[in-house]
C-alpha positions as CSV (number, residue, x, y, z in Angstrom):
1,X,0.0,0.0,0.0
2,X,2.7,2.1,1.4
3,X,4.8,1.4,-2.2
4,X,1.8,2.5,-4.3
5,X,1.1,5.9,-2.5
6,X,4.9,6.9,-3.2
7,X,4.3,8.2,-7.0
8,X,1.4,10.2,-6.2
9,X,3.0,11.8,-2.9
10,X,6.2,12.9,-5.0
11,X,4.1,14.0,-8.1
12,X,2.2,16.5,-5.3
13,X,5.0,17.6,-3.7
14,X,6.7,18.5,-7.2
15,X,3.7,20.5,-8.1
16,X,3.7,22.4,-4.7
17,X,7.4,23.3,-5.4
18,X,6.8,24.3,-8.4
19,X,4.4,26.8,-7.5
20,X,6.5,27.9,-5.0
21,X,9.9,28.0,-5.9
22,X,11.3,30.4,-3.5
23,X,9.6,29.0,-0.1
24,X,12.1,26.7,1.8
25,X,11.1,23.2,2.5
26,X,10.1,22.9,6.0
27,X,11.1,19.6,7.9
28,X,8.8,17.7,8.9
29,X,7.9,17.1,13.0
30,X,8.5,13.4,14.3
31,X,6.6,14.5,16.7
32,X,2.5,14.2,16.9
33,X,0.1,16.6,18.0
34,X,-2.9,16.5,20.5
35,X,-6.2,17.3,18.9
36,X,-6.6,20.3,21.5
37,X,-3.3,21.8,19.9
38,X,-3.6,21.6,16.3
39,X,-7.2,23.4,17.2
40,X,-5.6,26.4,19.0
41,X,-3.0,26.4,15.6
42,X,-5.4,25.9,12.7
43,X,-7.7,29.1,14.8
44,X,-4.5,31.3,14.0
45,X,-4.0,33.6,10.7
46,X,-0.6,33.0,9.4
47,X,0.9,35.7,8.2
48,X,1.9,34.3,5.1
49,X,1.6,30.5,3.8
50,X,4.3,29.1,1.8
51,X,4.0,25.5,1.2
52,X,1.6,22.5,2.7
53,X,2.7,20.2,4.7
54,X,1.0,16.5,5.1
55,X,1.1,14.8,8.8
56,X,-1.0,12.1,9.8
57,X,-2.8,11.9,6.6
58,X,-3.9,15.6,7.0
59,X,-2.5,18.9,5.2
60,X,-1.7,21.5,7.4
61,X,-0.4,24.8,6.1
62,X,3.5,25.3,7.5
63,X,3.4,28.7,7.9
64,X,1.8,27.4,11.2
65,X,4.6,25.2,12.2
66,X,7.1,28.4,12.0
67,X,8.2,30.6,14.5
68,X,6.0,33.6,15.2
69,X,5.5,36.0,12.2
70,X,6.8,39.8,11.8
71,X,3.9,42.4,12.4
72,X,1.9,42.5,9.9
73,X,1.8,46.3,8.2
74,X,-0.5,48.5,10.2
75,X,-1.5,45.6,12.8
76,X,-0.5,48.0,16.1
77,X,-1.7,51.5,16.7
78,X,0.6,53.9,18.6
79,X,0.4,57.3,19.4
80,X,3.3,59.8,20.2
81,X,3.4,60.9,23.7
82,X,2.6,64.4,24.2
83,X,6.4,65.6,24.2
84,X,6.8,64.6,20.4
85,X,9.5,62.6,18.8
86,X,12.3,63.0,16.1
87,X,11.5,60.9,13.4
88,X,14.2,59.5,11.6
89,X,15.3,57.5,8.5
90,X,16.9,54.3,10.5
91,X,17.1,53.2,14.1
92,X,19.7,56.2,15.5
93,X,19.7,57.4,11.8
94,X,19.3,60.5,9.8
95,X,16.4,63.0,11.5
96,X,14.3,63.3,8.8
97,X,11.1,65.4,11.1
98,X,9.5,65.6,14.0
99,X,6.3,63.7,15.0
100,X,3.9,65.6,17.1
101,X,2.4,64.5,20.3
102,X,-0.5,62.4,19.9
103,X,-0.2,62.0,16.3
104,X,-1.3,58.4,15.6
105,X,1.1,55.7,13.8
106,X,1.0,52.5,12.2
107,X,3.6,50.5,13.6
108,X,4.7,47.7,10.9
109,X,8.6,46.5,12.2
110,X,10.4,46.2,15.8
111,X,14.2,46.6,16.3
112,X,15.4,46.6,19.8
113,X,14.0,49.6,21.3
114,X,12.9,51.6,17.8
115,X,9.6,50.8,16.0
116,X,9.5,51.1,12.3
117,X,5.8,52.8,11.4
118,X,4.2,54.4,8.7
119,X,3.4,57.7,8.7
120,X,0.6,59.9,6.8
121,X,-0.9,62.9,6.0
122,X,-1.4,66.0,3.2
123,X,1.1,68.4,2.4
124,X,1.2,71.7,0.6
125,X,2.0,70.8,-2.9
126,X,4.3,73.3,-3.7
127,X,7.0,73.0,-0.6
128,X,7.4,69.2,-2.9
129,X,9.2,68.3,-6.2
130,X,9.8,65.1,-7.7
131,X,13.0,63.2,-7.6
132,X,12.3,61.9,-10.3
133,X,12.4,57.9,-9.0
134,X,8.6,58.0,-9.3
135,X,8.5,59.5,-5.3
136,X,8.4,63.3,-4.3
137,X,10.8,65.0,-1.5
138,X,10.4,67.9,0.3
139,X,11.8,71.5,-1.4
140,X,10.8,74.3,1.0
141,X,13.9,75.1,3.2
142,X,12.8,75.4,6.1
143,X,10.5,72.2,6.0
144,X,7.0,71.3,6.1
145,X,3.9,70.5,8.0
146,X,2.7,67.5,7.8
147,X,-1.1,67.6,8.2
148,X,-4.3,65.5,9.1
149,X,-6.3,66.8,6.7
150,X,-5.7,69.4,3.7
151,X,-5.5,73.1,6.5
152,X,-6.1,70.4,8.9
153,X,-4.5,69.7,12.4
154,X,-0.4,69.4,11.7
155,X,0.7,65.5,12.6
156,X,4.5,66.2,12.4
157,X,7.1,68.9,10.8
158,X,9.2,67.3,7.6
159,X,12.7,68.1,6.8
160,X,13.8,69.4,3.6
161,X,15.3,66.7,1.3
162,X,12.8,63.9,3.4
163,X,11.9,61.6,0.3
164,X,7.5,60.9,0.6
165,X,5.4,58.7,-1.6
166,X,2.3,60.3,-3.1
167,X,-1.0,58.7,-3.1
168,X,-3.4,61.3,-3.7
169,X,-4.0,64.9,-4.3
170,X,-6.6,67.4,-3.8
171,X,-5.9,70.7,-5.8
172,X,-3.0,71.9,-4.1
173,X,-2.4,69.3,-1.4
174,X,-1.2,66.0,-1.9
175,X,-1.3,63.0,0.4
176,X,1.9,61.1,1.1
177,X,3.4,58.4,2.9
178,X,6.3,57.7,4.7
179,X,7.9,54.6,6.6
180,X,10.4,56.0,9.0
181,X,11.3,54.7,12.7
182,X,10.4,56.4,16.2
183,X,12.1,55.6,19.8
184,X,9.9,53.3,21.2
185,X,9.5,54.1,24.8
186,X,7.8,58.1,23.1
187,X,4.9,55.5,22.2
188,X,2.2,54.5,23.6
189,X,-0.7,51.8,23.0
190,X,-3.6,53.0,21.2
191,X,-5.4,50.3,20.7
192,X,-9.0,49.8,22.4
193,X,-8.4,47.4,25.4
194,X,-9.5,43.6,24.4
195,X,-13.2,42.1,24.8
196,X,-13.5,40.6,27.7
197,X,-13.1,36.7,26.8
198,X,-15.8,34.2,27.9
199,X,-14.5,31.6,30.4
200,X,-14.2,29.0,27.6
201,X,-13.0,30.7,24.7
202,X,-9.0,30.1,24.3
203,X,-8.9,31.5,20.9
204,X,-5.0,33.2,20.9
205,X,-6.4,36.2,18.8
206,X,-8.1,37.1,21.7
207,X,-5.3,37.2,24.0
208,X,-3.1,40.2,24.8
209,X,0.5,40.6,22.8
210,X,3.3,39.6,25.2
211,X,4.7,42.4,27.1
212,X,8.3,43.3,25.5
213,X,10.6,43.1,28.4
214,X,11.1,46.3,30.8
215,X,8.0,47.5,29.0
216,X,5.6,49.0,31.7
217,X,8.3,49.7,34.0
218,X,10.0,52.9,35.5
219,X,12.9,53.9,33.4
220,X,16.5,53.4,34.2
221,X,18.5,56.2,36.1
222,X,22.0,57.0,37.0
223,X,23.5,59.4,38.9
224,X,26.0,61.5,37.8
225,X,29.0,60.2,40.3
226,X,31.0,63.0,42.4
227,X,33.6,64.9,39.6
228,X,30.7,65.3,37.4
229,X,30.7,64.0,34.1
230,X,30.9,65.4,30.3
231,X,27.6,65.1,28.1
232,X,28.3,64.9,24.3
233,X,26.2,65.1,21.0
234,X,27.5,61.2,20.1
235,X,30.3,58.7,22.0
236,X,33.5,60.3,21.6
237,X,32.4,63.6,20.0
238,X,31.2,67.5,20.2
239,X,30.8,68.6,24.1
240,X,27.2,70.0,25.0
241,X,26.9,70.3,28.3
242,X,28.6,69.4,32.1
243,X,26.6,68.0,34.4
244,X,27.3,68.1,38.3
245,X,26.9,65.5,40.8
246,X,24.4,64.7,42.1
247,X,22.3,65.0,39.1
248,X,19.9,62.3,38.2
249,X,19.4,61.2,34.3
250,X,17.0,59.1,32.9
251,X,19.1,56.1,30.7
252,X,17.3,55.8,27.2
253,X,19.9,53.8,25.0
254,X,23.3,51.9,26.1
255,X,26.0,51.2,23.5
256,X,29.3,49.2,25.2
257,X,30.5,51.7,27.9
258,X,28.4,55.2,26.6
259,X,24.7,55.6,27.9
260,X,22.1,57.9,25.9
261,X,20.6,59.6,28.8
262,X,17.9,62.4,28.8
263,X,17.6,65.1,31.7
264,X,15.8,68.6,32.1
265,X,16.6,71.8,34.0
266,X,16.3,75.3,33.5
267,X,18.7,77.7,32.2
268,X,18.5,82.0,31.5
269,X,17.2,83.6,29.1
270,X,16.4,87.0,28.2
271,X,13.2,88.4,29.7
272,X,10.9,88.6,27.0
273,X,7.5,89.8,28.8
274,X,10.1,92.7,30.0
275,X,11.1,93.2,26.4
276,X,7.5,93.5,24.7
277,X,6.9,95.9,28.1
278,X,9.7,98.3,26.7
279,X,8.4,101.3,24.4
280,X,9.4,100.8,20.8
281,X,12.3,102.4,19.1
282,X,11.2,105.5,17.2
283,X,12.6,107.8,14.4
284,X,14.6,104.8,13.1
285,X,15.0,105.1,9.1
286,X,15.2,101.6,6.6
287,X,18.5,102.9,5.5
288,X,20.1,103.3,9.6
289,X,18.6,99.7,9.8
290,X,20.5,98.4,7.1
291,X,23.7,100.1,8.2
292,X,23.3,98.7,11.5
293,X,22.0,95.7,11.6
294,X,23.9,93.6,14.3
295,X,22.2,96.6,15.9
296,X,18.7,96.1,15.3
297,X,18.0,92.9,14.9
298,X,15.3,91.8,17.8
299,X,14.6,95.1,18.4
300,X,11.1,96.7,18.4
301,X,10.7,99.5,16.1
302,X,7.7,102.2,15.4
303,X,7.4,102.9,12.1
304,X,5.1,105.0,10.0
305,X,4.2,102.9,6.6
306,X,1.9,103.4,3.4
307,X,-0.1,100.0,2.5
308,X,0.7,98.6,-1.0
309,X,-0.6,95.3,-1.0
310,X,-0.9,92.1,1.1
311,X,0.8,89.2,-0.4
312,X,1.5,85.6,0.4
313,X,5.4,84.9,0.2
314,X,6.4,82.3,-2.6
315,X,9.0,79.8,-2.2
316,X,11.7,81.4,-3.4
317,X,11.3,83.9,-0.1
318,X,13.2,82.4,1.9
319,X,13.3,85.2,5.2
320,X,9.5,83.8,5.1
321,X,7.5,80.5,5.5
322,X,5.7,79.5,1.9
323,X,2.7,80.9,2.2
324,X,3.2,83.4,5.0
325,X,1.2,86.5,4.7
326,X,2.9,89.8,4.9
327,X,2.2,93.3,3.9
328,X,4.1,94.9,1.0
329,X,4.5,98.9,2.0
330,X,6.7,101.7,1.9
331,X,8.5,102.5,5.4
332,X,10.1,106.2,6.8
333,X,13.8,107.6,5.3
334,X,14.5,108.8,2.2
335,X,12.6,107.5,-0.5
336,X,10.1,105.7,1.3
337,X,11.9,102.7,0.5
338,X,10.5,98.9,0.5
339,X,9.8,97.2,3.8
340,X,7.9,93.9,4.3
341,X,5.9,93.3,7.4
342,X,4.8,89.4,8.1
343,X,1.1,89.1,9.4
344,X,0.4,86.8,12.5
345,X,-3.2,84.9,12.0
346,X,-4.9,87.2,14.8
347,X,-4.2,90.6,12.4
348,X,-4.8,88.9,9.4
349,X,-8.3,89.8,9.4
350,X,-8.0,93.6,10.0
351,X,-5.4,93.7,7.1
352,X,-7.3,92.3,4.6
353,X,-9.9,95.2,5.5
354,X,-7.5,98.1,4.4
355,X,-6.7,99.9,0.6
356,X,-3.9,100.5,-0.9
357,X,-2.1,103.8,-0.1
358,X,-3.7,103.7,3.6
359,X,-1.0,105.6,6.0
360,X,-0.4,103.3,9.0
361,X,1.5,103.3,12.7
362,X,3.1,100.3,13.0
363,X,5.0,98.2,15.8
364,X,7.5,95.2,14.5
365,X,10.0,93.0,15.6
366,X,12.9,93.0,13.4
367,X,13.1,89.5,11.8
368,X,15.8,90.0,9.0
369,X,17.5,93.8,8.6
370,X,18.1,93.0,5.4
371,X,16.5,90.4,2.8
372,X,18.2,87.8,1.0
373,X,16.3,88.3,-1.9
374,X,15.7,92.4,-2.0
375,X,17.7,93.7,0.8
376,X,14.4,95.3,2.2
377,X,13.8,94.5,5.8
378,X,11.3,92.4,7.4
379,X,9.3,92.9,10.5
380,X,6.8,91.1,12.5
381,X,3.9,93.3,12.2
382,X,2.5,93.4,16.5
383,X,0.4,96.2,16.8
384,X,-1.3,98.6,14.0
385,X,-2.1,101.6,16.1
């Protein structure tokens, strides 16, 4: 019996091989199975199937027999803890952005202590280009939001040069994708706690992930031992800071005898609600300001101006972000030369309400002395008095 089963047996298996040549041949278990088991098995979704196995006179598939699978794509929701997290091309890679804080994730890969996720959301079309691989990258200098929905909340800030694949567009917003990698412990579990389970029902999809180890648990801290120690950007490198003993860091990341530790503490800056409380410089001309710029810059001027226009800066205006709105107007000196003025959201409204040629007071926070692109200087328009 045995002896006549053999040609049909190979003639299967060489069909199964040959529709699929590139899965490796699984051995086979000497071992049998209770009933109870291959029940809790067959209840599981592989992940991917690759060849049939026969045991006992039964097929099974073997992706069940093999260790566990990799997360499928999307199969674990995260969300970035409030404090945000740099996003980055590899685990301790390039930063390619920052995630914002509860900005939901797609986590699809593990490594260590970095999760691999996917990441998207709509972005002004013209801060992108092609690179002309069939993908699009980010152009505008200074970056780019990263948005829920087209004017919608923003999910993270993109770098300029960070590569993104489009998948739709909506006049001038386009939808995009990225897979990138986040430091795991700035996650958290968004996922809707399980169902409670009925006393008989020992299904595995209804049981919870296991817990990664240290997961749950109060992170690691040193303390900084009595002659103080040196903090620097990476092992062996640029100095940033000296911290005293006594001082207590929390351990994110150990790599042979460095630790990657993160502390906070305060440090002093200049008083700015004492600054916007000073009275504004007066009598100032555009041409002292661009003689004297190490001078000015910060400073709070008063300025008489005639409206021109308001515009919306381009690209190209780099003393700007794309799309920032800012008056065009002639400012005091000789001339009335050029000046530029940007517009916060909460005076927006009241200057889209005035004509051209209306004579103004202004107050403005230098921002540039001089353009890049004109040489007119730019202020942040405060007050319109």
């Amino acid at each position: 019996m045995r002896a006549e089963r053999a040609p049909a047996r190979r003639e299967e298996e060489a069909i199964t091989a040959r529709s699929h040549p590139r899965a490796p041949r699984p051995p086979i278990p000497t071992v049998g199975f209770a009933p109870s088991a291959l029940r809790v098995f067959t209840r599981a979704r592989p992940a991917r199937v690759s060849r049939r196995v026969r045991l006992g006179g039964r097929w099974f598939l073997a992706g069940l027999l093999a260790s566990s699978p990799a997360p499928r794509e999307g199969a674990a929701q995260t969300v970035v803890q409030p404090a945000g997290e740099n996003l980055r091309a590899a685990p301790s890679g390039e930063i390619i952005g920052v995630v914002r804080g509860d900005t939901r994730v797609a986590v699809v890969a593990r490594e260590g202590r970095w999760r691999q996720v996917d990441l998207e959301g709509w972005i002004w079309a013209l801060s992108v280009g092609p690179t002309g691989a069939g993908s699009l990258q980010v152009d505008a200098a200074g970056g780019e939001n990263l948005r829920a929905e087209p004017n919608g909340p923003i999910l993270a800030r993109l770098s300029m040069g960070t590569v993104l694949e489009e998948t739709q567009r909506r006049g001038r917003w386009v939808r995009v994708r990225r897979r990138a990698w986040l430091w795991a412990p700035s996650l958290r579990d968004a996922r809707p706690p399980p169902a409670a389970a009925s006393p008989g029902d020992a299904s595995p999809s209804n049981e919870a992930p296991p817990e990664e180890p240290g997961a749950g648990r109060a992170p690691a801290r040193l303390a900084i031992p009595r002659d103080g120690v040196v903090m620097r950007v990476q092992p062996d490198s640029t100095e940033v800071a000296t911290l005293r003993a006594g001082v207590s860091v929390e351990v994110l990341e150990r790599r042979g005898g460095w630790a990657r530790v993160r502390t906070e503490g305060w440090i002093p800056v200049a008083d700015t609600t004492a600054a916007e409380a000073e009275a504004p410089l007066t009598g100032v001309t555009v041409m002292e300001l661009g003689e004297h710029p190490e001078r000015y810059q910060g400073k709070r001027l008063a300025w008489p101006v005639q409206f021109i226009s308001l515009e919306r800066a381009e690209r190209i205006r780099t003393e700007f972000y794309e799309g920032e709105p800012f008056l065009l107007a002639r400012g005091p000196g000789q001339g009335r030369p050029i000046v530029y003025l940007a517009v916060p959201p909460e005076l927006l409204a009241r200057v889209e309400r005035l004509e051209p040629l209306d004579r103004l007071e202004v107050v403005g926070r230098v921002r540039t002395p001089r353009s890049p692109l004109t040489g007119a200087p730019v202020l942040d328009l405060q007050e319109i008095r």
